[in-house]
LOVO-393395 format. One record per residue (C-alpha): x, y, z; chain. Coordinates in steps of 0.05 Angstrom, whole numbers, plus 5000, padded with zeros to 4 digits. Example, Ala and Ser with C-alpha at 12.3 -4.5 7.8 and 13.67 -1.06 7.14 Angstrom:
BEGIN
ATOM_X_Y_Z_chain
ATOM_5246_4910_5156_A
ATOM_5273_4979_5143_A
END
This chain:
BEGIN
ATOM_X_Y_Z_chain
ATOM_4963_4532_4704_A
ATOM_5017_4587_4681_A
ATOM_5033_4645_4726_A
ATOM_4983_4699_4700_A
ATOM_4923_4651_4712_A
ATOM_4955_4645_4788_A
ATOM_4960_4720_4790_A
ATOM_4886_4734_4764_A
ATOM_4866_4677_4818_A
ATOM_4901_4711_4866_A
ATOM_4865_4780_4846_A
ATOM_4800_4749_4849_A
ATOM_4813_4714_4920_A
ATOM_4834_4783_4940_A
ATOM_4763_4808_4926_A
ATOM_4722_4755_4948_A
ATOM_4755_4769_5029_A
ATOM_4729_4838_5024_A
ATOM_4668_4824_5020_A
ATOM_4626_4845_5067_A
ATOM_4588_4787_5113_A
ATOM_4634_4731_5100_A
ATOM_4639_4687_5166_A
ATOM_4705_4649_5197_A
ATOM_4695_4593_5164_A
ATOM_4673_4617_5083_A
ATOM_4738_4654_5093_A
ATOM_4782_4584_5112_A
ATOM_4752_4542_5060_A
ATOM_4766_4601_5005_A
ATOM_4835_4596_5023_A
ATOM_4848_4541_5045_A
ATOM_4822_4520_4972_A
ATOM_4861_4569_4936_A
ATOM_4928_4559_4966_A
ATOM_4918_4484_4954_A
ATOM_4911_4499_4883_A
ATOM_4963_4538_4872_A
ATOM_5007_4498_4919_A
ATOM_4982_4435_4871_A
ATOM_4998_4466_4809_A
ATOM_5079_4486_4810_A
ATOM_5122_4530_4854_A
ATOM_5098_4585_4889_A
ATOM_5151_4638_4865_A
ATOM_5163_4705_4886_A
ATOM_5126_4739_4844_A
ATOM_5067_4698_4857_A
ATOM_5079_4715_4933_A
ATOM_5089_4786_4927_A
ATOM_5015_4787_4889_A
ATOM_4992_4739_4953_A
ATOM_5025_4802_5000_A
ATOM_4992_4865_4958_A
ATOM_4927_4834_4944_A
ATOM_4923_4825_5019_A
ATOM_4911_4746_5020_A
ATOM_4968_4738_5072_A
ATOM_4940_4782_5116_A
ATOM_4873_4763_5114_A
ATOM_4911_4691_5136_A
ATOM_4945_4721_5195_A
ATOM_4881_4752_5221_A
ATOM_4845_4683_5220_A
ATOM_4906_4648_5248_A
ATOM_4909_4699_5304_A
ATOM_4835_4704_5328_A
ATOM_4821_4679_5397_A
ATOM_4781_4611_5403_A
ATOM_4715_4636_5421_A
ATOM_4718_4659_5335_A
ATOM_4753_4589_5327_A
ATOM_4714_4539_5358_A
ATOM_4715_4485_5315_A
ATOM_4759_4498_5259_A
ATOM_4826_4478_5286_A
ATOM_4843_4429_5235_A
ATOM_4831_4475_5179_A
ATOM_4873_4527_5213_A
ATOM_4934_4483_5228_A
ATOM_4924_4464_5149_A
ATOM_4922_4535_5131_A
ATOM_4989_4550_5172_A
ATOM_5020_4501_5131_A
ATOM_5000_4525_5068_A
ATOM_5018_4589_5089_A
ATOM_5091_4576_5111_A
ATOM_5094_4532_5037_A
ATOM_5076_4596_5000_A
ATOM_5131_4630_5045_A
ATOM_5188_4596_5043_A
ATOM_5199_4602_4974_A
ATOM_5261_4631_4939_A
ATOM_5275_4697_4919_A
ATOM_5277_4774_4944_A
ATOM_5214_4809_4992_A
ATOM_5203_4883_5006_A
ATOM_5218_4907_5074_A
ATOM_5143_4897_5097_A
ATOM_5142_4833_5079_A
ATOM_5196_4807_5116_A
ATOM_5201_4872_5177_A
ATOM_5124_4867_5191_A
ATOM_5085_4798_5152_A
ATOM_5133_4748_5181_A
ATOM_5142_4765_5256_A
ATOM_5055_4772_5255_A
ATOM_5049_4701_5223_A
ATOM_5108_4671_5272_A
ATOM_5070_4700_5332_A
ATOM_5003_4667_5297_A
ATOM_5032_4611_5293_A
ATOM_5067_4600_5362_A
ATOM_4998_4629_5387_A
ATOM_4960_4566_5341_A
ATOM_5005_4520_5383_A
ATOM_4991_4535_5451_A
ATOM_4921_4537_5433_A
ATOM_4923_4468_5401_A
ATOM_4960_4439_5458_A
ATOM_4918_4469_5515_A
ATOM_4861_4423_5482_A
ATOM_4891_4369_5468_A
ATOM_4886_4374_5394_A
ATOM_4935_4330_5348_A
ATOM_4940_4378_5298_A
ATOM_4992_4421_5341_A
ATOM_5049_4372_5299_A
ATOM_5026_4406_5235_A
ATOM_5028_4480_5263_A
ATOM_5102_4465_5286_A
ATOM_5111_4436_5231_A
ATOM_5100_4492_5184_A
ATOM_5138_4537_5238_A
ATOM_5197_4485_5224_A
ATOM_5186_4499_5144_A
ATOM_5180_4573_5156_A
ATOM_5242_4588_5193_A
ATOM_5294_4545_5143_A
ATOM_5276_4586_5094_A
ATOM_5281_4652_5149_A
ATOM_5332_4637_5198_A
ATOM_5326_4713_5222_A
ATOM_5265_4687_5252_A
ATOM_5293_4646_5306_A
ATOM_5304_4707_5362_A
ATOM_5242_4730_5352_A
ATOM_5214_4650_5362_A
ATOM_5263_4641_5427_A
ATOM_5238_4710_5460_A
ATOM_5163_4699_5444_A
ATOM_5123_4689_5499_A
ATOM_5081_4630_5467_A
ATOM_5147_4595_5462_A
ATOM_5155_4598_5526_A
ATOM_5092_4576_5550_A
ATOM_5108_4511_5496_A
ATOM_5172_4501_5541_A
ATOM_5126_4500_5606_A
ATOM_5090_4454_5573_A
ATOM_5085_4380_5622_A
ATOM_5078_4335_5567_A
ATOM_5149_4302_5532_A
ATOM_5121_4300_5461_A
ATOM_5115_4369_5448_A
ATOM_5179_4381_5485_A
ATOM_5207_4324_5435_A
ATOM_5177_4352_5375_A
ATOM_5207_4420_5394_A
ATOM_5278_4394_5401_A
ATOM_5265_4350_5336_A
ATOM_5247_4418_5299_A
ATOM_5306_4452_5315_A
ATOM_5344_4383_5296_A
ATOM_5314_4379_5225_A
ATOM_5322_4459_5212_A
ATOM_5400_4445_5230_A
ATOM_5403_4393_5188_A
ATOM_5370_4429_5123_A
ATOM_5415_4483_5120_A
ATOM_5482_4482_5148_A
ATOM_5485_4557_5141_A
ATOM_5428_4558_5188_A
ATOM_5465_4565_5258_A
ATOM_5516_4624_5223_A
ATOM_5465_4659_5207_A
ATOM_5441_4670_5286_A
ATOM_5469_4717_5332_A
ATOM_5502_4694_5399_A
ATOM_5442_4711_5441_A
ATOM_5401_4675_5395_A
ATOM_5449_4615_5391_A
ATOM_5450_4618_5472_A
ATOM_5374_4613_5481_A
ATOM_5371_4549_5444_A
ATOM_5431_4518_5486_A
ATOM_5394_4537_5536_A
ATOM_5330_4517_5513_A
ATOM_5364_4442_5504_A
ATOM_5401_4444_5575_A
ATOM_5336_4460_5608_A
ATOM_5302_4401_5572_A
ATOM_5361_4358_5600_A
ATOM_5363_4391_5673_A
ATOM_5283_4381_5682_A
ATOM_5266_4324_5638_A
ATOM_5263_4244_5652_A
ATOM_5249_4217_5588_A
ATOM_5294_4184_5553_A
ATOM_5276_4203_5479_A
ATOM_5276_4277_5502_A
ATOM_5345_4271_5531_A
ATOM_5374_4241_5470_A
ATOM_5347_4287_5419_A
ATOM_5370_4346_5470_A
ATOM_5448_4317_5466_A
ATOM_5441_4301_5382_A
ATOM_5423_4379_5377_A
ATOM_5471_4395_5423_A
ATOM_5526_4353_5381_A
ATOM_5497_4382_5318_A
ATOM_5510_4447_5345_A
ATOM_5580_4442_5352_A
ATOM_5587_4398_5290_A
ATOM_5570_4465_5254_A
ATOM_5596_4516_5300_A
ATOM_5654_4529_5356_A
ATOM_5603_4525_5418_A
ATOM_5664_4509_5463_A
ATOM_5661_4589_5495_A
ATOM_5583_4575_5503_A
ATOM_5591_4509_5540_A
ATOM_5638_4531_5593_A
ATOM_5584_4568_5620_A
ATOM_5551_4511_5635_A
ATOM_5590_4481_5699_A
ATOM_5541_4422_5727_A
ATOM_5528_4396_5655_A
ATOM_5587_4349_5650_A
ATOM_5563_4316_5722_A
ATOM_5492_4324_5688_A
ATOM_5505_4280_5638_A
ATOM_5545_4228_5669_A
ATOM_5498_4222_5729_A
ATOM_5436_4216_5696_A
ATOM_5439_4201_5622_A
ATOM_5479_4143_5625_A
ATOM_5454_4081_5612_A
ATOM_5395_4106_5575_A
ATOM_5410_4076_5501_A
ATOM_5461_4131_5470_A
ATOM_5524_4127_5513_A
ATOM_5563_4135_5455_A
ATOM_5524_4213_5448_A
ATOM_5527_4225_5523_A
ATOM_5610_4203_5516_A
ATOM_5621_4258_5457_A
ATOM_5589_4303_5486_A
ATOM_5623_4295_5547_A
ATOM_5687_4288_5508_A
ATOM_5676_4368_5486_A
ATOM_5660_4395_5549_A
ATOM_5727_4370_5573_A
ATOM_5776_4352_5513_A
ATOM_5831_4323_5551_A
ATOM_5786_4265_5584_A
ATOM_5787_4202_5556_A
ATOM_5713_4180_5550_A
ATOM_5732_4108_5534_A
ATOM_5755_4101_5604_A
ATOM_5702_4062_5639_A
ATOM_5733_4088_5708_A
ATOM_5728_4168_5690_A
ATOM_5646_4177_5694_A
ATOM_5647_4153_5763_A
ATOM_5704_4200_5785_A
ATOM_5672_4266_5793_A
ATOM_5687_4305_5855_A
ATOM_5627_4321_5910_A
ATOM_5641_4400_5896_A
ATOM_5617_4387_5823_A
ATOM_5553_4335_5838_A
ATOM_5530_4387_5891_A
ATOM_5534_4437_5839_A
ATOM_5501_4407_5800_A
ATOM_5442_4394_5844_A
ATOM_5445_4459_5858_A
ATOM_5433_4481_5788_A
ATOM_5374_4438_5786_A
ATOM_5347_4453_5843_A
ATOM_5345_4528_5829_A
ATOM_5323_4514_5749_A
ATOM_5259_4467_5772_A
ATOM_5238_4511_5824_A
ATOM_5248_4580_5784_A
ATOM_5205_4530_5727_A
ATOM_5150_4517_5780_A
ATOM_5142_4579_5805_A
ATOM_5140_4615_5731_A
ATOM_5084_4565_5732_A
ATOM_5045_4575_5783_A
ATOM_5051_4657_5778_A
ATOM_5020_4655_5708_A
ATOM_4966_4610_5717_A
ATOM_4941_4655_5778_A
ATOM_4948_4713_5739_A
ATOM_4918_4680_5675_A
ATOM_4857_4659_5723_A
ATOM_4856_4726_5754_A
ATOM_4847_4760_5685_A
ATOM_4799_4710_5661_A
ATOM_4758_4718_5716_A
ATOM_4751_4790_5713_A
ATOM_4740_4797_5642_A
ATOM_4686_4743_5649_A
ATOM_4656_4791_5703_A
ATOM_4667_4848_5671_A
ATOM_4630_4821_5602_A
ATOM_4575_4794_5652_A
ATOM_4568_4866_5683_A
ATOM_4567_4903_5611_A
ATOM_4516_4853_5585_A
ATOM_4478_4864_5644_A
ATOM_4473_4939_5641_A
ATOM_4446_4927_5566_A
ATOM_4398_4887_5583_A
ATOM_4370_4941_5642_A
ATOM_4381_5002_5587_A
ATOM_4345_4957_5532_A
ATOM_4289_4951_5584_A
ATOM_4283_5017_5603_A
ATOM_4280_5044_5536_A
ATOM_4230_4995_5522_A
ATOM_4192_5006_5582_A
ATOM_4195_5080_5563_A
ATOM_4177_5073_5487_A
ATOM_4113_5022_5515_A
ATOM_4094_5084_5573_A
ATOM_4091_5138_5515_A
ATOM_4050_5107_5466_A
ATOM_3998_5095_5515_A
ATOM_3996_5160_5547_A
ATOM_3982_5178_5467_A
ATOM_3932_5135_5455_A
ATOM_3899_5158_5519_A
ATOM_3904_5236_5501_A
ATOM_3874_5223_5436_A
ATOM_3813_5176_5457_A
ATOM_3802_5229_5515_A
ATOM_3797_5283_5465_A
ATOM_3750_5238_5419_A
ATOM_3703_5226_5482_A
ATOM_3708_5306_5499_A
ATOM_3691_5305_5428_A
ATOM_3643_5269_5429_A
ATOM_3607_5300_5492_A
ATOM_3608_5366_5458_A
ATOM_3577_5344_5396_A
ATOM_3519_5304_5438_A
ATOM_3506_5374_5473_A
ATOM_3501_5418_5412_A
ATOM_3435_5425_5373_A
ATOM_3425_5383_5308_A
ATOM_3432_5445_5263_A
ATOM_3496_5466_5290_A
ATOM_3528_5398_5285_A
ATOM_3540_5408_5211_A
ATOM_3572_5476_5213_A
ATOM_3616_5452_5275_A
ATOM_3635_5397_5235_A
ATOM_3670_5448_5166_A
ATOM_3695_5492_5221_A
ATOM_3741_5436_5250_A
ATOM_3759_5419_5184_A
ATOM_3774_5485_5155_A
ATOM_3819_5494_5223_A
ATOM_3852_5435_5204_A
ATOM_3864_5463_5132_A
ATOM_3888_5527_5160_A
ATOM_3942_5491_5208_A
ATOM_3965_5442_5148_A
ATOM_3974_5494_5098_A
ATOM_4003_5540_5147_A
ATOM_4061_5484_5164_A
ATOM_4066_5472_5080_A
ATOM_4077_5554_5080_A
ATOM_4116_5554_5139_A
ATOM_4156_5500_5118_A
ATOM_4161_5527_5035_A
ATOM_4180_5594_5055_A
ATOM_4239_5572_5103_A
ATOM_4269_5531_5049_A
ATOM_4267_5601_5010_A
ATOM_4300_5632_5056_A
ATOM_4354_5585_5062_A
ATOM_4365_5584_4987_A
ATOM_4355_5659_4981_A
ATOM_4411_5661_5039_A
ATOM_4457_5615_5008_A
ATOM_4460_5656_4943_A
ATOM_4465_5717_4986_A
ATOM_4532_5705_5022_A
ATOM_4553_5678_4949_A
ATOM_4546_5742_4934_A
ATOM_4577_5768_4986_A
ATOM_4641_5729_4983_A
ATOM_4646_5741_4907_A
ATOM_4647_5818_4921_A
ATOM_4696_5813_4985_A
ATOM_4740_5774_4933_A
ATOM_4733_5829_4874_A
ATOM_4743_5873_4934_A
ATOM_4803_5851_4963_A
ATOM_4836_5847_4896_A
ATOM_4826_5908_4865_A
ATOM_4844_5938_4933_A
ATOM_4914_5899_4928_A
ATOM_4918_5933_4858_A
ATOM_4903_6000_4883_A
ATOM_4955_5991_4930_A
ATOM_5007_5965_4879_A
ATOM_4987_6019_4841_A
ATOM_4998_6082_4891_A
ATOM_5060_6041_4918_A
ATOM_5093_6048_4848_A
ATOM_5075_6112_4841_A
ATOM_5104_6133_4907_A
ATOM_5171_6099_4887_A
ATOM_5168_6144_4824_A
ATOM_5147_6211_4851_A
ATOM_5217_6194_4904_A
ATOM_5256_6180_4848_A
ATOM_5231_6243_4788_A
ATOM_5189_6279_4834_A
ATOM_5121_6299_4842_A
ATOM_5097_6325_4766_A
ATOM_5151_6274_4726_A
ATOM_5220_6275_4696_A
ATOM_5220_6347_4668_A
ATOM_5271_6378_4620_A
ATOM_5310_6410_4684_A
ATOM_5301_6339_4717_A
ATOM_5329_6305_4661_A
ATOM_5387_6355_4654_A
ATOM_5407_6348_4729_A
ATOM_5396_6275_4722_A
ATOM_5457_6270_4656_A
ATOM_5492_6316_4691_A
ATOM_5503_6278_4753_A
ATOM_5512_6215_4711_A
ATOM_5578_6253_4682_A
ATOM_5606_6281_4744_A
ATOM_5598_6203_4761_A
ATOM_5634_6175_4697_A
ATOM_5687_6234_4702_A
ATOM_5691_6221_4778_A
ATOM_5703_6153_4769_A
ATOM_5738_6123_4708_A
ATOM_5749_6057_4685_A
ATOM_5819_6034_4694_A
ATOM_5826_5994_4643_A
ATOM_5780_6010_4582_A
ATOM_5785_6085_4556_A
ATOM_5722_6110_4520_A
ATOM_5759_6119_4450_A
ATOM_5769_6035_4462_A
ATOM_5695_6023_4473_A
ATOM_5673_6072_4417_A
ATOM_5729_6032_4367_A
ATOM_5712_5968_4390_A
ATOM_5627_5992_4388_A
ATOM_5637_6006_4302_A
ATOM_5673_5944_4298_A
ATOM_5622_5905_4324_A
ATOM_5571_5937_4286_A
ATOM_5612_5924_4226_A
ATOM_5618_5852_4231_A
ATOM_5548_5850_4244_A
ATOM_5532_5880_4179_A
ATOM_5574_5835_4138_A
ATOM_5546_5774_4173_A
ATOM_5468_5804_4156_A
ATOM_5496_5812_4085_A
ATOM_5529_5750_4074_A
ATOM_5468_5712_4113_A
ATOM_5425_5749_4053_A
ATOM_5468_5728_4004_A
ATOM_5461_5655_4022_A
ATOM_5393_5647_4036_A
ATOM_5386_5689_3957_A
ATOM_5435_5631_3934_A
ATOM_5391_5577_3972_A
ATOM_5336_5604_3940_A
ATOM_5358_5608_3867_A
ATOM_5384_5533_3876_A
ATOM_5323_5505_3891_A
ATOM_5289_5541_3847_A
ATOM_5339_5504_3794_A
ATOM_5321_5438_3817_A
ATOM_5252_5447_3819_A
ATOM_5249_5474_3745_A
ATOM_5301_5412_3718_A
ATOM_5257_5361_3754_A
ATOM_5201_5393_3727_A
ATOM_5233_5392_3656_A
ATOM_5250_5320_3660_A
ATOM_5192_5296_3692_A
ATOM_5169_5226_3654_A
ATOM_5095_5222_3628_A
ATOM_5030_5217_3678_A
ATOM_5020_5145_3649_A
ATOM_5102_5129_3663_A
ATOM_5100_5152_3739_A
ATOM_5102_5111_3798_A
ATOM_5084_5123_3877_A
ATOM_5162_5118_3890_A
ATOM_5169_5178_3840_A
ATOM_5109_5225_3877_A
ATOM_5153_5248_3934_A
ATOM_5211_5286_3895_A
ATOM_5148_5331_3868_A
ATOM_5133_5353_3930_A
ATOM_5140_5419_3952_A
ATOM_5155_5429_4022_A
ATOM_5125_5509_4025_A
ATOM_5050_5505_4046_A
ATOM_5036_5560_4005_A
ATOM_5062_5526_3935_A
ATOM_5026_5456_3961_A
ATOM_4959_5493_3966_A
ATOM_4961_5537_3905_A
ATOM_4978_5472_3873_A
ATOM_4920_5439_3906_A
ATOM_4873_5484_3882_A
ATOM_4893_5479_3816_A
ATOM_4894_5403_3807_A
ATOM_4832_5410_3831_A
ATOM_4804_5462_3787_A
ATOM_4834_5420_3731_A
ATOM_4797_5354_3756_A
ATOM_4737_5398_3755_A
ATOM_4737_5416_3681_A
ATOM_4757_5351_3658_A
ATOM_4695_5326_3686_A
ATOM_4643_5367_3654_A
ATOM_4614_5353_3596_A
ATOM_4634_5371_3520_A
ATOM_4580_5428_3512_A
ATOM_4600_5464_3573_A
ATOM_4675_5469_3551_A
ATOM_4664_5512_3488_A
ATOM_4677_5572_3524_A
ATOM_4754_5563_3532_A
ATOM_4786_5517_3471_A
ATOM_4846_5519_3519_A
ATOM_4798_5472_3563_A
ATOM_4814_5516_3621_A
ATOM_4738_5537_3627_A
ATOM_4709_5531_3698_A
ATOM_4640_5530_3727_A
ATOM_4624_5576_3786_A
ATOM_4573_5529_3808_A
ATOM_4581_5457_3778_A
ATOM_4519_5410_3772_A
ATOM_4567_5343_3780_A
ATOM_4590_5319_3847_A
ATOM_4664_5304_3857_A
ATOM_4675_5237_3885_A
ATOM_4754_5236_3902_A
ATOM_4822_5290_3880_A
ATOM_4888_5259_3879_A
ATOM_4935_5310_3913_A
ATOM_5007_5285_3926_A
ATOM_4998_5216_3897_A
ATOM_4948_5195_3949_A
ATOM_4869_5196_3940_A
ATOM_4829_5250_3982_A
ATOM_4749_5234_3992_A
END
């Protein structure tokens, strides 16, 4: 499948989410589905994923993955598959816009950490594969890693009792490590000293054996790849930590290097120096644990109360709401049930008063009673018809009204704003050459004052026999260059005029000429092209009539004012005109 069929699959995937009525699980299987496919089929690449981002796919995933689990009761399998695909599709190569990575990525890590703790708090299996495509997501995105280590779902994953999942955690941040050795240099300090700690706290709290070891391989990785020595003096109790209770366990030789670091002049193949630690440090480091287990157990117990708390009250609260819906549902009910009675009674009371009446009259007034309640009812149904006709009327002869109204407040208002202009201008005028117009006396002050001005206030460098010398040279010059401009253009003329006649002298014979030789016949005046047009076709004319009508003219020049035959095609310029 080449890349355009993946982009019109994409397009039509796109589509098919916005449509309306399409349940939790339709929306899984259709991409679930998809992404397989394309995932099947070759590298995702970055064009591919951009489509995936604009066409709204990804974000259709995130939604799914983050929905509570009353939406996603049974479908936990297909959503841990779907996080996989998803982190596949995103941790390919090449450049994202700032969306992509600023808003898209942080959503599907929380969706993702979220997918976890859901997983786990049912004791699913599939909570390997979400961590697993958390793992795949963050080599790729290594600027993710804060924004895992301060997430609250991580931290309810470290809470977590069970040793696998706190294995598989430390394992994840082993094999991320290990696939990119750029991984750790990419990671601020703070970011670098939540995982130490993360791996510390494993140590300090767990027993088991495979957790401590992967714990001290990360920890060795760590500083493999970077200088951790300024991060691991901060930890005091974790040389006594290790040599206390992590000996003995199966990876001495781990626990030994490790211990090596924290204290580089120790020799760690001296069987004597693990035993030698002073009280000061061992109470230490009890302390440390002490305080770490109990600040653990109390973080524990102070967010399942409040988790029960709010569960509880939400569960009484949606209790309380539904019950108020069901009481307004019955009222109205109740209401709706109370009202059509009451109108069937009216109207079977007035059938039986009705009825009475029409028992009491006499049997030749029952007839006439009869038209008169029907011509009442006419007169109240076409009075409503009237009523109702000459209302709509109104309304339409009202809405044409104030048309007409704001068209002439608009013709209005602008020829007002001209008036103004108008008197305005004329004001400005009547300041400057008074009331009646510049006047002969006017116009003589006016020069006047315009001399005593110039005489008042000479130029100082230009004297007025300059301007008027340099004025008649200018105009000289000007002359000569509209002469000599004449001249040329008459030269121009006469040259081409030259050209055209020895072309047309030494132009071969109609049955000699070829297309190439059509263009240098060509006049480039519009007037010349249609005179000649006209008389090619007047000529194409004549030759087409017959021999009788011809005798007029022996020249052969004779034309028709009306002729009989049609014309099927001219030749003008070498080309054929229909």
């Amino acid at each position: 499948m080449d890349e355009e069929a993946k982009m019109k699959e994409v397009q039509e995937l796109g589509v098919l989410l916005e449509a309306p009525g399409l349940g939790v699980k339709e929306r899984l299987y259709l991409l679930i589905s998809t992404l397989q496919k394309l995932a099947d089929h070759g590298e995702i690449t970055s064009r591919l994923l951009s489509n995936l981002h604009r066409s709204g796919v990804l974000p259709n995933c995130v939604t799914l993955l983050s929905l509570g689990p009353r939406h996603l009761q049974e479908h936990w399998s297909e959503c841990a598959t779907l996080a996989l695909l998803i982190s596949h599709c995103c941790s390919c190569e090449g450049s994202m816009s700032a969306s992509f990575q600023g808003l898209l990525l942080p959503s599907l890590v929380d969706s993702l950490l979220s997918l976890t703790c859901q997983l786990m708090l049912r004791a699913e299996s599939d909570y390997r594969m979400a961590l697993e495509s958390l793992s795949l997501l963050l080599r790729r995105h290594s600027h993710l890693t804060a924004h895992v280590l301060s997430s609250i779902h991580y931290e309810r994953i470290q809470m977590c009792d069970d040793a696998t999942v706190s294995l598989l955690c430390i394992q994840m941040w082993i094999h991320i490590c290990k696939a990119s050795r750029d991984f750790l240099a990419a990671l601020s300090e703070d970011s670098i000293l939540l995982l130490l700690n993360d791996a510390v706290g494993q140590l300090a709290v767990s027993s088991n054996s495979s957790v401590g070891g992967a714990c001290i391989r990360l920890i060795l990785l760590m500083s493999d790849q970077l200088d951790l020595k300024p991060f691991l003096h901060g930890f005091k109790g974790l040389e006594s930590l290790l040599a206390k209770d992590w000996h003995g366990r199966g990876f001495d030789s781990d626990v030994n290097k490790l211990i090596h670091q924290l204290r580089p002049h120790s020799d760690p193949t001296d069987p004597t120096r693990k035993y030698q630690m002073s009280a000061e440090c061992v109470r230490a480091a009890c302390v440390i644990q002490a305080a770490w287990r109990s600040y653990l157990a109390r973080r524990r117990v102070k967010s399942l109360s409040g988790a029960v708390t709010t569960l509880q009250r939400r569960f009484r609260a949606r209790k309380r709401q539904q019950q108020q819906q069901k009481i307004a549902q019955q009222l109205e009910e109740e209401l709706k049930f109370q009202m059509r009675v009451r109108r069937q009674q009216a109207r079977r009371r007035f059938h039986q008063k009705q009825r009475e009446l029409l028992q009491k009259l006499p049997a030749e007034q029952v007839q006439w009673f009869l038209q008169n309640c029907e011509q009442r009812a006419a007169v109240i149904i076409q009075r409503m018809w009237r009523g109702f006709r000459v209302r709509q009327h109104y309304q339409a002869t009202l809405g044409r009204t104030r048309t007409r109204q704001q068209a002439a407040r608009t013709l209005q208002r602008a020829v007002r704003r001209f008036l103004k202009r108008r008197r305005t201008a004329r004001a400005q005028l009547a300041t400057v050459f008074g009331q009646n117009g510049l006047t002969d006396t006017r116009r003589v002050e006016l020069k006047k004052q315009v001399e005593e001005y110039i005489s008042n206030h000479p130029s100082p460098g230009v004297h007025f026999q300059d301007c008027q010398r340099l004025h008649d040279d200018v105009q000289r010059r000007l002359q000569q260059l509209q002469v000599s401009d004449d001249q040329k253009r008459v030269e121009l003329l006469l040259i081409q005029t030259n050209n055209y006649l020895d072309l047309l002298q030494e132009a071969p014979a109609l049955s000699d000429i070829t297309a190439a030789d059509v263009p240098s016949f060509l006049s480039h005046s519009g007037t010349i092209a249609a005179r000649a047009r006209q008389a090619h076709n007047a000529r194409m004319l004549v030759d087409r009539l017959p021999w009788w009508r011809t005798l007029r003219d022996s020249s052969g020049s004779a034309q028709m004012e009306n002729p009989e035959m049609p014309i099927e095609g001219l030749y003008v310029g070498g080309q054929q005109q229909t």
